[in-house]
C-alpha positions as CSV (number, residue, x, y, z in Angstrom):
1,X,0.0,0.0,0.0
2,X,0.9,3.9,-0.4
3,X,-0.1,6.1,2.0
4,X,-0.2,9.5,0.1
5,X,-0.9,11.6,3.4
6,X,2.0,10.6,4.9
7,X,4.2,9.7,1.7
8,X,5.1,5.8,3.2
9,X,5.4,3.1,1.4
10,X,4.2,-0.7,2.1
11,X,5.2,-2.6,-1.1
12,X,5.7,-6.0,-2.4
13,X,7.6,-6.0,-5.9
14,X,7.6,-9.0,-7.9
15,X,10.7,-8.7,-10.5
16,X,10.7,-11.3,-13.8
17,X,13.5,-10.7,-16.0
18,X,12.3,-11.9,-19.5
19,X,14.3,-14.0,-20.4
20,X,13.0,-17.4,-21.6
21,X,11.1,-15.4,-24.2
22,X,14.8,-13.9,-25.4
23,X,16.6,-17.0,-25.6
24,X,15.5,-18.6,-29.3
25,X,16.4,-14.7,-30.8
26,X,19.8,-14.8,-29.0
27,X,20.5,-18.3,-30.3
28,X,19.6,-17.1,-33.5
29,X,22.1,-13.8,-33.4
30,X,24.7,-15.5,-32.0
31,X,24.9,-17.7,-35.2
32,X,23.6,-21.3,-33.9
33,X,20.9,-21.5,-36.4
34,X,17.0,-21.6,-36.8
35,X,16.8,-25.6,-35.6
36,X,18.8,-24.4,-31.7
37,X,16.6,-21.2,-31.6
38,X,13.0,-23.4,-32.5
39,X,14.1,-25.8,-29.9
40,X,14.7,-23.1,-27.5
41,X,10.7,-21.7,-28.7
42,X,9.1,-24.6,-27.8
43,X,11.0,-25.7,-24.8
44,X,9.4,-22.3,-23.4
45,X,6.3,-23.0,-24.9
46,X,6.4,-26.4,-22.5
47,X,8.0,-25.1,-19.5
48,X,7.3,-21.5,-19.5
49,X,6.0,-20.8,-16.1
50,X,8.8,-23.1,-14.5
51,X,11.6,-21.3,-16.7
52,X,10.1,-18.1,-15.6
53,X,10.4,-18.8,-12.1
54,X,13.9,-19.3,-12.1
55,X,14.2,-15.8,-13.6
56,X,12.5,-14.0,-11.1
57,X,12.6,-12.2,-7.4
58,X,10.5,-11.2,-4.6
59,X,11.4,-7.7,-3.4
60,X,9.6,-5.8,0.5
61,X,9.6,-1.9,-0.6
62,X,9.3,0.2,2.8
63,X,9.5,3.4,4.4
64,X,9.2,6.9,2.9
65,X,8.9,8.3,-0.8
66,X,12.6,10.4,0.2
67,X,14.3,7.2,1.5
68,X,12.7,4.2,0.2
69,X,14.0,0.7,1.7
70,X,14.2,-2.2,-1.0
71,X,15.3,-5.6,0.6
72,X,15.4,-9.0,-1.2
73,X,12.4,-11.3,0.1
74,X,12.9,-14.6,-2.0
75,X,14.2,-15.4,-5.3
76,X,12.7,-18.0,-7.7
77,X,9.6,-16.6,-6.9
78,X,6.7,-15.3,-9.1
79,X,4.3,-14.1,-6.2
80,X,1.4,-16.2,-7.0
């Protein structure tokens, strides 16, 4: 929550980096060919929720708007 009278902050931030979803165009630029980038497509198409999970973090986001405190809660974590 946000509390805009007194500016605080009560937060939960759930961080996902993307990249599962990068992986079949960065086999592709980095020259190992369309069959290694397809494979990499539909082996996030199968596991894309359990790849993503291993690509993400749980963050607690406290205190004021000025001086906001950002600590590491769990990693591997989507916050379902």
């Amino acid at each position: 929550t946000t509390n805009m009278a007194s500016e605080e902050l009560d937060m939960r931030l759930v961080v996902v980096l993307p990249l599962t979803q990068n992986l079949p165009l960065a086999a592709l630029l980095m020259g190992a060919g369309a069959p290694i980038g397809g494979a990499l497509f539909v082996l996030d198409k199968i596991l894309g929720d359990p790849l993503s999970r291993l690509t993400s973090a749980t963050y607690s986001v406290t205190g004021t708007w000025d001086e906001p405190e950002v600590n590491l809660q769990r990693v591997f974590d989507t916050g379902e």
